[in-house]
C-alpha positions in Angstrom: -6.7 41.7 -91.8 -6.1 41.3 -95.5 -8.7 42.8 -98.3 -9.5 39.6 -99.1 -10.4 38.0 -95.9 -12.2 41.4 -95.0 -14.5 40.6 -97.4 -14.7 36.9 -97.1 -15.9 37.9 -92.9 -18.5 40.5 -94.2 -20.1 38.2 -97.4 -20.5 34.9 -94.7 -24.1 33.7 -93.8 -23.2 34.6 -90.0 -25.1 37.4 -88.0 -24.0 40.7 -88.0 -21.5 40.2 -85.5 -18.8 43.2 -83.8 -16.5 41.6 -86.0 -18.5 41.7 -89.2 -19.7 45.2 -88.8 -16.4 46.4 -88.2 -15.4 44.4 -91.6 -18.5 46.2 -93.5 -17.1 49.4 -92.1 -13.4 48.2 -93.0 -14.8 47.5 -96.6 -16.1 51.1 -96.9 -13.2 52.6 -96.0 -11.1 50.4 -98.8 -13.2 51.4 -101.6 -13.1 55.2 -100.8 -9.3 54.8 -100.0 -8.7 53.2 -103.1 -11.1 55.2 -104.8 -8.4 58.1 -103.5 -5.3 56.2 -104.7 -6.2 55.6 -107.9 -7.7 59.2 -108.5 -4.5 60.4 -107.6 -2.4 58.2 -109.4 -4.6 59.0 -112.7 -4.0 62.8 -111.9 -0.5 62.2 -111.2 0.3 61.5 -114.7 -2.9 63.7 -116.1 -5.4 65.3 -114.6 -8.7 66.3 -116.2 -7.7 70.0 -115.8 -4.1 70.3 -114.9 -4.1 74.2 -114.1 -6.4 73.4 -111.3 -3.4 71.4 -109.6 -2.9 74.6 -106.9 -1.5 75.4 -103.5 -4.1 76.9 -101.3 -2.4 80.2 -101.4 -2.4 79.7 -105.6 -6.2 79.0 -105.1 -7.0 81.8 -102.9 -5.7 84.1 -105.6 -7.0 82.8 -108.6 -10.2 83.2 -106.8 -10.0 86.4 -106.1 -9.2 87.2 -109.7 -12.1 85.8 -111.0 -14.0 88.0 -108.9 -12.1 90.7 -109.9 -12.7 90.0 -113.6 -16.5 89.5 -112.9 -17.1 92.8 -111.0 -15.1 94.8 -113.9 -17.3 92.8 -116.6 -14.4 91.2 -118.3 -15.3 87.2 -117.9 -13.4 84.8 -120.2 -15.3 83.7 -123.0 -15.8 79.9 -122.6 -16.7 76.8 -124.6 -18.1 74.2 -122.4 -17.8 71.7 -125.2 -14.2 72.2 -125.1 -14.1 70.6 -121.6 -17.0 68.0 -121.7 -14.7 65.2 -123.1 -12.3 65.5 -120.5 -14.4 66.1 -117.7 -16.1 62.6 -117.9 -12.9 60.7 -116.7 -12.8 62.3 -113.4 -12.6 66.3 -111.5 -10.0 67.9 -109.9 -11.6 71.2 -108.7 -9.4 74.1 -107.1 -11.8 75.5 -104.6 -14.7 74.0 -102.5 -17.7 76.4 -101.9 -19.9 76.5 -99.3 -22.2 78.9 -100.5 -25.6 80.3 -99.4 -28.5 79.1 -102.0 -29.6 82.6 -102.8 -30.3 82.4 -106.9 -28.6 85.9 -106.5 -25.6 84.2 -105.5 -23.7 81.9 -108.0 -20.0 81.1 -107.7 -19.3 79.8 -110.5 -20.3 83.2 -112.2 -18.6 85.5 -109.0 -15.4 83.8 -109.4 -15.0 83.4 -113.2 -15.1 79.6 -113.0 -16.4 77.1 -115.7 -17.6 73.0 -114.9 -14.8 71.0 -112.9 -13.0 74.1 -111.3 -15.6 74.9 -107.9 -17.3 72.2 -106.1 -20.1 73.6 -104.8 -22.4 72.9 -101.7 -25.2 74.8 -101.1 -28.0 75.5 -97.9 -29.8 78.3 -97.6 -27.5 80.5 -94.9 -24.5 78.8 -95.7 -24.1 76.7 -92.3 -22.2 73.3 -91.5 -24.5 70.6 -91.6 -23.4 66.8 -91.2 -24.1 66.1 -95.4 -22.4 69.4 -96.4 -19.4 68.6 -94.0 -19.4 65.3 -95.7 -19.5 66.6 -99.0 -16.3 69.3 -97.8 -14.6 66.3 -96.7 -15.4 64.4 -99.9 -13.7 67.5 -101.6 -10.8 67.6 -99.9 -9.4 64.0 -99.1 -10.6 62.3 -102.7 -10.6 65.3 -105.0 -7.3 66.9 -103.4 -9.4 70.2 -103.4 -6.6 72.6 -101.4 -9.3 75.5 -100.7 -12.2 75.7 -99.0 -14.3 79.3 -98.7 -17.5 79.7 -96.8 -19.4 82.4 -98.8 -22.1 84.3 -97.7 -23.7 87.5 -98.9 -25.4 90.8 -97.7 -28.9 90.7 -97.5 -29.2 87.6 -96.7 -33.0 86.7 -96.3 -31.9 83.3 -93.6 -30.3 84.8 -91.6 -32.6 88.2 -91.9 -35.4 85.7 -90.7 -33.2 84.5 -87.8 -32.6 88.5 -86.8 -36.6 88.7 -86.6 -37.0 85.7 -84.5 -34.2 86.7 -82.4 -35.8 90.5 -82.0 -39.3 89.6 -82.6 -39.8 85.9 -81.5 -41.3 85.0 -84.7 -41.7 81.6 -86.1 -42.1 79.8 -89.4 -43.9 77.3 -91.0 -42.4 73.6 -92.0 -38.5 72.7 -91.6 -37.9 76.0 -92.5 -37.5 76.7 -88.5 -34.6 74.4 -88.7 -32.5 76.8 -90.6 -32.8 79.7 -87.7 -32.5 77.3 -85.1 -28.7 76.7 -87.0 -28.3 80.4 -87.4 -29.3 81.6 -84.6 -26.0 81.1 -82.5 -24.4 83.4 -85.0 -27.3 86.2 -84.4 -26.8 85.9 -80.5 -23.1 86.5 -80.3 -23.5 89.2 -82.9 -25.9 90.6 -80.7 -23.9 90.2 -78.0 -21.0 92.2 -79.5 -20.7 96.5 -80.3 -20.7 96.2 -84.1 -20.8 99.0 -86.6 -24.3 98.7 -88.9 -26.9 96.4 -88.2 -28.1 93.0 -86.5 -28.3 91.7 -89.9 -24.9 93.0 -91.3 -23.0 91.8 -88.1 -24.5 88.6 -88.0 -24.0 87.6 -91.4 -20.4 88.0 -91.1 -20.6 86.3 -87.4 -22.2 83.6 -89.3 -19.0 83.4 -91.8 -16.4 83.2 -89.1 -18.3 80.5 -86.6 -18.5 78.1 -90.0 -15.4 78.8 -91.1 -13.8 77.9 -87.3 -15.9 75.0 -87.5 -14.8 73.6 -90.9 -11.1 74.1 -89.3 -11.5 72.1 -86.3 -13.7 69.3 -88.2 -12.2 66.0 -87.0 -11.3 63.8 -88.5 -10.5 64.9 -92.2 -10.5 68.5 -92.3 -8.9 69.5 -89.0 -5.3 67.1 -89.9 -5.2 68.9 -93.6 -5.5 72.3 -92.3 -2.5 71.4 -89.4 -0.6 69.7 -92.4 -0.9 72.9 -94.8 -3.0 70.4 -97.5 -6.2 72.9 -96.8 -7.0 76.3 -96.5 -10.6 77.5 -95.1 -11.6 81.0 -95.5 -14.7 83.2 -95.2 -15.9 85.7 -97.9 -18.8 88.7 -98.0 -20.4 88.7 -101.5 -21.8 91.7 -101.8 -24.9 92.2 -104.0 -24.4 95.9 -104.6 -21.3 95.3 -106.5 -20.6 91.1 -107.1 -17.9 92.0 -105.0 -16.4 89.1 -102.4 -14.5 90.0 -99.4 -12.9 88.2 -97.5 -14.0 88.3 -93.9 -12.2 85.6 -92.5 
């Protein structure tokens, strides 16, 4: 069916028929496929920030370097008005984050980053939900982002909560319970395993790898650009003590 009958079967006065839903649907899928083409047709010639045009493997290290400057207190001087002009015609981040919301925990400052180089997505635990996976998939397929890192941190006061209910069946008030009920596979198979340190320690970094494995095996976006090579997914430890991130997975 061409673009322009699609439409013509999803404006008509008729019920919403099989046919006409699967033309709405049909219609969705255009605009976000042509919102992909001609993002990348635009970057092509110039993207908004051409150094972020990476390999994962280029990503993962330029990451890792802006931690590295971070932790040793050298961070580039920036001018955000520099990059304001630019950044209104589009984004071409390097890196997707799926980061804890802990206001101890900002990647954009861990990783050396300015506005346009890290799209960020953040829930308190840093756990898959259906919106963040969206958002991950938005990041990859339209923005071309080749890297995605899951990024938790020590201390964390989610999945600290989830330890308690786990050892000490407590509970908490509002949606709040929602987040432990997410966490708390993590705890259990932590729990379940001899780990050096504590509950907490071992099930934040159980946490990391059970996201991560489930960001890599996402269907239908994420789990065909990790099999082609387009995507990297990786888990990494920030640790308050330091600003240090390591990787974990």
């Amino acid at each position: 069916m061409c673009k322009v009958c699609v439409e013509n079967a999803a404006l008509s006065d008729t019920p919403a028929s099989p046919s006409k839903r699967a033309a709405l649907g049909m219609i969705g899928a255009l605009s976000l496929l042509g919102m992909s083409a001609a993002t990348g047709v635009a970057y092509a010639k110039s993207p908004p920030k051409p150094n972020n045009v990476l390999t994962p493997a280029q990503a993962i290290k330029r990451l890792m370097a802006g931690n590295e400057r971070y932790t040793s207190d050298k961070t580039q001087n920036r001018s955000f008005a520099s990059t304001r002009a630019v950044l209104t015609g589009g984004q071409n981040p390097y890196a997707s984050i799926l980061s804890c919301a802990d206001s101890r925990v900002s990647p954009e400052l861990c990783f050396d980053e300015e506005r346009g180089d890290l799209f960020v997505a953040r829930v308190a635990g840093n756990y898959v939900t259906s919106d963040i996976l969206a958002s991950l998939e938005y990041g990859a397929a339209v923005l071309n982002s080749p890297l995605i890192m899951v990024l938790g941190h020590t201390s964390c006061g989610a999945v600290g909560a989830t330890v308690n209910a786990y050892e000490k069946q407590a509970e908490f008030p509002g949606h709040i319970q929602n987040i432990i009920t997410a966490l708390m596979p993590a705890v259990r198979a932590a729990a379940s395993e001899s780990h050096q340190g504590t509950l907490l320690q071992a099930a934040t970094i159980q946490n990391i790898k059970q996201n991560v494995q489930q960001l890599q095996k996402a269907t239908p976006i994420l789990s065909k650009a990790v099999q082609d090579g387009k995507v990297r997914v990786v888990g990494g430890l920030y640790h308050l003590e330091t600003g240090r991130v390591e990787i974990v997975a």
